[in-house]
C-alpha positions as CSV (number, residue, x, y, z in Angstrom):
1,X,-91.6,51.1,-94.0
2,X,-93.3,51.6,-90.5
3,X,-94.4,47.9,-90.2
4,X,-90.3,46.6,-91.6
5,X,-89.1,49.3,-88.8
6,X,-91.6,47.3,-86.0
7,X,-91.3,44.0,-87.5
8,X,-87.2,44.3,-87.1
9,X,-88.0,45.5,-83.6
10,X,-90.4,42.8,-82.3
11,X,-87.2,40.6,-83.8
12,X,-85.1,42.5,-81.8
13,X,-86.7,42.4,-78.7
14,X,-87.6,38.5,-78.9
15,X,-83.8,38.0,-79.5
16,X,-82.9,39.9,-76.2
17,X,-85.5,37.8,-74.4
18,X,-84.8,34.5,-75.6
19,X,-81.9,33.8,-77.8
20,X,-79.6,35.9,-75.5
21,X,-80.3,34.3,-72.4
22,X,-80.4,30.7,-74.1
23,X,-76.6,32.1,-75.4
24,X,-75.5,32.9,-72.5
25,X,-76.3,29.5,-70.2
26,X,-74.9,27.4,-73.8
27,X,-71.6,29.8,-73.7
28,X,-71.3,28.5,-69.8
29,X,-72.0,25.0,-70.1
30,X,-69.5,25.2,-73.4
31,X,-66.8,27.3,-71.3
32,X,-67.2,24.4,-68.9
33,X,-67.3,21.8,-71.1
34,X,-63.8,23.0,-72.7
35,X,-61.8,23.8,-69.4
36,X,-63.9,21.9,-66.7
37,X,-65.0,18.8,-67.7
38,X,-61.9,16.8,-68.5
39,X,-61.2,16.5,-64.8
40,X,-64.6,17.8,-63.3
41,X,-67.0,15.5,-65.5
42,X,-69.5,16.1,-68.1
43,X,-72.0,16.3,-65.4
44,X,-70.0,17.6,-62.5
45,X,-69.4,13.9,-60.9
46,X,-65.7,14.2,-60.2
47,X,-62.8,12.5,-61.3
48,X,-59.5,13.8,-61.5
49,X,-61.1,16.7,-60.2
50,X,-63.5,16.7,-57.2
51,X,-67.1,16.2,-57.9
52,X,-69.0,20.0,-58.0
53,X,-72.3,18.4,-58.1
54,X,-72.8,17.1,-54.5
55,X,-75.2,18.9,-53.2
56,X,-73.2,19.5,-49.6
57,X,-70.6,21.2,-51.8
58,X,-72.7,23.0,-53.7
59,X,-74.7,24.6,-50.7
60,X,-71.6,24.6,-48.4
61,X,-69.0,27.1,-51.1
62,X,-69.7,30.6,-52.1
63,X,-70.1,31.7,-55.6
64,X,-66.7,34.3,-54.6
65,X,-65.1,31.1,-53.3
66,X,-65.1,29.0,-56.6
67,X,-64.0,32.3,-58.5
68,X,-61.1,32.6,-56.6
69,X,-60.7,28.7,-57.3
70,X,-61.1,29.2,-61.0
71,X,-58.6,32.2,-61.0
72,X,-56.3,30.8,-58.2
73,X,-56.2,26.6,-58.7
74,X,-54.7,25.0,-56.2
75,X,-50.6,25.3,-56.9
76,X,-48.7,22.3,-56.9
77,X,-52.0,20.2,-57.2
78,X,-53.9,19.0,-60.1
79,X,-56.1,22.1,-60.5
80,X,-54.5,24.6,-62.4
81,X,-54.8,28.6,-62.1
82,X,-57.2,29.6,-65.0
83,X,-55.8,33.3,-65.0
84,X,-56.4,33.2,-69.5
85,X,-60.8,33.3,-68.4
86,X,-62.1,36.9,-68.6
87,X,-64.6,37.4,-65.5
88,X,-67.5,37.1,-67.2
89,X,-66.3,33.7,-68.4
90,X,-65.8,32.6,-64.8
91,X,-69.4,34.1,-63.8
92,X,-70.6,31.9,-66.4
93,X,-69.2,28.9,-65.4
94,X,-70.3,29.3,-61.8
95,X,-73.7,29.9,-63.2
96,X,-73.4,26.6,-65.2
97,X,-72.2,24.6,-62.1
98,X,-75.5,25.8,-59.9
99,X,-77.3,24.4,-62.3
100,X,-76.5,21.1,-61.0
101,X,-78.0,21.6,-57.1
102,X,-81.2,24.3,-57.6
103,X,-81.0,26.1,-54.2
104,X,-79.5,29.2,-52.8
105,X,-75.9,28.3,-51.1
106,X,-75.0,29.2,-48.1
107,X,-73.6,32.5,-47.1
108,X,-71.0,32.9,-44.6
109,X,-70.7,35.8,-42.5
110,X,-67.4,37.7,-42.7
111,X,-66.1,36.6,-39.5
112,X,-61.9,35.9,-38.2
113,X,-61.8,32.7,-36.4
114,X,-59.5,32.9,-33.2
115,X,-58.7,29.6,-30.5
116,X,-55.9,28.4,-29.2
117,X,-53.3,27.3,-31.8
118,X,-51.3,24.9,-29.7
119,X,-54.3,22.4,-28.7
120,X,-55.8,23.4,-32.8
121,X,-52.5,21.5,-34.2
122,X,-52.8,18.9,-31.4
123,X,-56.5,18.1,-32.3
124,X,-55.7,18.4,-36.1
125,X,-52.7,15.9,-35.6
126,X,-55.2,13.3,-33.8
127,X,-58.2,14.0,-36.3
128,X,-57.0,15.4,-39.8
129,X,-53.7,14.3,-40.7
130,X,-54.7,10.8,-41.6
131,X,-56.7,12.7,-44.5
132,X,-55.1,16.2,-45.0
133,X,-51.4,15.3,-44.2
134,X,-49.1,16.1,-41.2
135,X,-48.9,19.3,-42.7
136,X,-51.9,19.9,-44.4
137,X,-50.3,18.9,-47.5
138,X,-53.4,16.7,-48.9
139,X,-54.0,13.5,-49.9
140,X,-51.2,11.9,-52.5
141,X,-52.8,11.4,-55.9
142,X,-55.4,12.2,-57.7
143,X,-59.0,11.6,-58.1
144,X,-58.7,8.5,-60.7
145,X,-59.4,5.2,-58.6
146,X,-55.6,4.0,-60.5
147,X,-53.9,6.9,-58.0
148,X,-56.2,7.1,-54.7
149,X,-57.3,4.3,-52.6
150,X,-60.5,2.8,-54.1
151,X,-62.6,3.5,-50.7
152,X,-62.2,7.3,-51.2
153,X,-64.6,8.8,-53.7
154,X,-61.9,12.0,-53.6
155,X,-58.6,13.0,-52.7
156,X,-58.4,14.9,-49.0
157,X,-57.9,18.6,-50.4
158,X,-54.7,19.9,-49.9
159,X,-54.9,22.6,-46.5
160,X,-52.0,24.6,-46.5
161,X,-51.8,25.4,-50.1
162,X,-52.2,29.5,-50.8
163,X,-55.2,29.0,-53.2
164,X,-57.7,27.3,-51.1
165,X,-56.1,29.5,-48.0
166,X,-57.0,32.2,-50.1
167,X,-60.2,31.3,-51.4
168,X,-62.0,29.3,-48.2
169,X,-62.9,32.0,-45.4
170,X,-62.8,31.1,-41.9
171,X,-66.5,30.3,-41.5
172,X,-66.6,28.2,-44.3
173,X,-63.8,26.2,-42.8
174,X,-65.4,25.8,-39.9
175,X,-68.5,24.8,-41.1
176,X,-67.8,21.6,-42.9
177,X,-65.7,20.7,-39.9
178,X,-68.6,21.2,-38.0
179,X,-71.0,19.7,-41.0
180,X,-69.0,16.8,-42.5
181,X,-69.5,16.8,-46.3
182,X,-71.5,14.1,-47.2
183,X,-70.7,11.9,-50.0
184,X,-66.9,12.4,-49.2
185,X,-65.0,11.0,-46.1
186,X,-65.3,14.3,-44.3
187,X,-67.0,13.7,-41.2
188,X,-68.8,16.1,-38.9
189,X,-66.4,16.8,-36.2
190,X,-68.9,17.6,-33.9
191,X,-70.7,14.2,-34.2
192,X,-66.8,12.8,-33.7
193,X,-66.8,14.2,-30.1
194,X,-65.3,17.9,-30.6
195,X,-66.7,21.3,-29.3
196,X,-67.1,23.8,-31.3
197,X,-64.3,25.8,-29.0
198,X,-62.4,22.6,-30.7
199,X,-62.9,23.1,-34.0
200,X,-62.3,27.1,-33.9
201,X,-58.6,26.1,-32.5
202,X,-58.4,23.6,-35.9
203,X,-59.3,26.8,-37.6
204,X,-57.0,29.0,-36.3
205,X,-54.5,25.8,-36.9
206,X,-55.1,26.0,-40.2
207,X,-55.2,29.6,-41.1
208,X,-51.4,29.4,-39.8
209,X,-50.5,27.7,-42.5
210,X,-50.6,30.7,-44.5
211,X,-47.5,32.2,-42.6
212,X,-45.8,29.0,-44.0
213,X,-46.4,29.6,-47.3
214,X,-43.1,30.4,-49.1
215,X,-43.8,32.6,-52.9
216,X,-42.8,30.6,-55.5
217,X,-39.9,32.0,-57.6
218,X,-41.1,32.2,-61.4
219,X,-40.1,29.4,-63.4
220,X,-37.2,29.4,-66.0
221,X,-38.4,29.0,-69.2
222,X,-38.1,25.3,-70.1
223,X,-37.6,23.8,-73.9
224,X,-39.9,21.8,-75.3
225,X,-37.7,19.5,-76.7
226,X,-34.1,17.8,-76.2
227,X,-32.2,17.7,-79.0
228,X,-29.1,16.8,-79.8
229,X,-27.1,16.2,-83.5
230,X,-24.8,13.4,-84.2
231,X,-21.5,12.9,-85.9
232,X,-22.8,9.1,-86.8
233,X,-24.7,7.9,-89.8
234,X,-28.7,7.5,-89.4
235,X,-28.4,3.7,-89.1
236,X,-25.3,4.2,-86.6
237,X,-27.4,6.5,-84.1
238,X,-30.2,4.5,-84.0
239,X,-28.3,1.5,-82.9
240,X,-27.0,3.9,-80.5
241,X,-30.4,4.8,-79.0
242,X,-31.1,1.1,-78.6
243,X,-28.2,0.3,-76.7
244,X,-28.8,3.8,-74.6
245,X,-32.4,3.1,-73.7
246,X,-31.1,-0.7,-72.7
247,X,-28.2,0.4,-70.3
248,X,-30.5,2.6,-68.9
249,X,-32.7,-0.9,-67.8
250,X,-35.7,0.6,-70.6
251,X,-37.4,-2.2,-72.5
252,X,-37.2,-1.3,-76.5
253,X,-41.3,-1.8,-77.8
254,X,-41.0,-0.9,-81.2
255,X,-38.8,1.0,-83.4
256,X,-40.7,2.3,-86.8
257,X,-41.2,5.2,-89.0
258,X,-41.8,8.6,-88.0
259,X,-45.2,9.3,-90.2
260,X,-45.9,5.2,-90.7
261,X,-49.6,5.0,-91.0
262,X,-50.0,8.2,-91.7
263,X,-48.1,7.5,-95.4
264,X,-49.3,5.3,-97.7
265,X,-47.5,1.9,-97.2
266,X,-44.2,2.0,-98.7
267,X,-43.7,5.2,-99.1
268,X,-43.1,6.3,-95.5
269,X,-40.1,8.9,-95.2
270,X,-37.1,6.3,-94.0
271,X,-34.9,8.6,-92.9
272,X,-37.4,9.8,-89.8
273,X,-37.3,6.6,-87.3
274,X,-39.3,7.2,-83.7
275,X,-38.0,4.3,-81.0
276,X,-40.3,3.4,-78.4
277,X,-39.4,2.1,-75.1
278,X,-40.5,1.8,-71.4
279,X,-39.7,1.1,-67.9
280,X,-43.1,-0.5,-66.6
281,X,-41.7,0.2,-63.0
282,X,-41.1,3.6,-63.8
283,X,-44.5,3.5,-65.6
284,X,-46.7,2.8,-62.7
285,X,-44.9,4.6,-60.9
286,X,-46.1,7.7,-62.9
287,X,-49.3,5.9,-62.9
288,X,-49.8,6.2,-59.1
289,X,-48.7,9.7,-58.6
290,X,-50.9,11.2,-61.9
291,X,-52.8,9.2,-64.3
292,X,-52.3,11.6,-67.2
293,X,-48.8,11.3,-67.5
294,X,-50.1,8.3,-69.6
295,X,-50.8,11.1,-71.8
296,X,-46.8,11.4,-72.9
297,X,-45.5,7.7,-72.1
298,X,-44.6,5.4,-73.7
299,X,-41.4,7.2,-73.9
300,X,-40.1,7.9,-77.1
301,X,-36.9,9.2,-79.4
302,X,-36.6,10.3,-82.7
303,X,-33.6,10.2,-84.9
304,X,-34.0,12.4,-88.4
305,X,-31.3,12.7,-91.6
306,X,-32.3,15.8,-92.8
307,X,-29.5,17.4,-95.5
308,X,-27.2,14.9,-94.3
309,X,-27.3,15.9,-90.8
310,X,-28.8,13.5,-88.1
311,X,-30.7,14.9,-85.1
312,X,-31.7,12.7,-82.1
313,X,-34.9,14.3,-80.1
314,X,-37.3,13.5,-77.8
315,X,-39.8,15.6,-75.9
316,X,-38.9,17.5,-72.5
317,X,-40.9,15.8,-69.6
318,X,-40.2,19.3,-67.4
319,X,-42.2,20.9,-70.2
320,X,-44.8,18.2,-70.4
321,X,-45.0,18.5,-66.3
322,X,-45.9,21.9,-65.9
323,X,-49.3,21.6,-67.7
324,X,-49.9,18.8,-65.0
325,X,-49.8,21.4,-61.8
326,X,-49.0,18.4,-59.7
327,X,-45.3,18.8,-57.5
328,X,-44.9,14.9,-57.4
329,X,-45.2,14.5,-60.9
330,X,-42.7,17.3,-61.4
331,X,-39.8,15.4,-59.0
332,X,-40.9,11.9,-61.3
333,X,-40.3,14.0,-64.3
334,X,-36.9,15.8,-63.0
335,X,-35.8,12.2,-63.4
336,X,-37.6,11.0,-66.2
337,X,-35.8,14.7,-67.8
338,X,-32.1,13.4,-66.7
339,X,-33.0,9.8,-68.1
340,X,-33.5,11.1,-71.4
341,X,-30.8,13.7,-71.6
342,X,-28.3,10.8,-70.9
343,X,-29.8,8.2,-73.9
344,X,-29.4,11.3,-76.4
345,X,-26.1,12.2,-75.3
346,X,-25.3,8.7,-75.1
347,X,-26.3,8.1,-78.6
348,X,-24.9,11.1,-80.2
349,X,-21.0,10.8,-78.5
């Protein structure tokens, strides 16, 4: 009994000094894997996301400053505010992410910035807008080559939005101004001619942007779907939809079964029809601003007799927006919203 008692121990223990540990780093490269990677890269080399495995990012941001990213996101912009993670989640992320640039990164003292404001937003009008906006809103697009100019490896981070603001301390700030980042198109200022009196007045510049920032009034809930019934016959409201989608200058692509190929052929429910159809100037239009809107276009409508009731639906692009966290997408999809609330109405008078 004394040698099952130490042999269960001697288990014990080498699972505490092995498995655990090898748990733990799997249970951050997974966490990452599941809510990093699709815009971070397996590997941390950017796409829509920026890349986190430069080195000069890696050394040049605190572990507390991509927490507060992870927590925060960037509202308005494509990173979203992971507020579902528990903290030990996040630490094990940000453990994963190190992994990538073995080193110690650099720590910034707690220190407030303070220059002259007036020549700070004169300076950052002659050497930041360009990238960051007039306003510090950041560069238009995302990290996919489809929305950003194909020179740029990433999109200039947006300056005046309340989660970096919150997340970057003033040091920090300053020092990639002074730095550059390399493997970006962030230069070092200091190599572009300014003094480091300079570049504390673009700090201070930028740190004003907070008293800008306006709190965002919590969203209505928004319906998934638009849905409509109609007094017409299943044939009738599909012909309907068709000449909808066309008066609205939308290309019909196909028109076909709701579960075709997922039925076996012929037997496919005939009363569930799904109409396709597209605008391809619209279309790359939502290409340019967000590359993942491809994600929910073509556009789409689905007419269903169901106990001799017809229903005409289609999916809400205000609800399919908000996953997106991106403000240009959400004034395309205002539009895209009023487009299809007009062919369903249209097609169920």
């Amino acid at each position: 009994m004394k040698l099952s008692i130490k042999y269960h121990f001697l288990i014990s223990t080498l699972f505490l000094l092995v498995i655990s540990p090898l748990q733990a780093k799997l249970n951050g490269e997974q966490l990452y894997s599941t809510h990093c990677s699709a815009c971070h890269g397996a590997n941390g080399h950017g796409g829509v996301g920026v890349p986190l495995a430069l080195p000069d990012f890696q050394y040049g941001v605190t572990n507390d400053y991509l927490e507060k990213t992870i927590r925060l996101g960037r509202p308005g912009r494509v990173m979203p505010a992971f507020t579902q993670l528990k903290d030990d989640e996040i630490t094990a992320i940000i453990k994963h992410i190190r992994t990538w640039a073995p080193g110690k990164p650099f720590q910034y003292p707690n220190k407030k910035i303070s220059g002259n404001l007036k020549k700070g937003k004169e300076i950052y009008a002659t050497h930041c807008a360009a990238c960051h906006g007039a306003a510090g809103e950041g560069g238009k697009g995302t990290g996919v080559t489809f929305s950003r100019p194909r020179n740029l490896p990433v999109i200039a981070p947006a300056l005046n939005n309340p989660g970096f603001l919150t997340s970057a301390p003033d040091m920090m700030i300053k020092t990639v101004l002074m730095n550059g980042r390399e493997g970006t198109p962030m230069p070092s200022f200091l190599k572009q001619g300014l003094s480091e009196k300079d570049i504390d007045d673009v700090v201070t510049y930028v740190r004003s942007f907070e008293k800008q920032m306006t709190k965002e009034e919590p969203k209505a809930e928004i319906a998934p779907l638009i849905s409509f019934e109609s007094p017409n016959s299943l044939e009738e409201t599909v012909a309907n939809i068709k000449r909808a989608v066309i008066g609205k200058n939308f290309v019909i692509i196909r028109q076909q079964y709701l579960n075709e190929g997922l039925a076996e052929a012929g037997k496919e429910n005939k009363k569930q029809i799904i109409i396709y159809f597209c605008n391809f100037n619209f279309l790359n239009r939502a290409l340019a601003i967000d590359p993942r809107v491809g994600l929910f276009l073509p556009c789409r409508i689905t007419a269903i007799e169901e106990n001799g009731k017809v229903t005409v639906t289609s999916t809400n692009p205000l609800f399919m927006s908000h996953f997106f966290n991106n403000k240009e997408l959400d004034k395309l999809c205002e539009e895209m919203h009023q487009v299809y609330v007009d062919i369903v109405e249209e097609s169920t008078f």
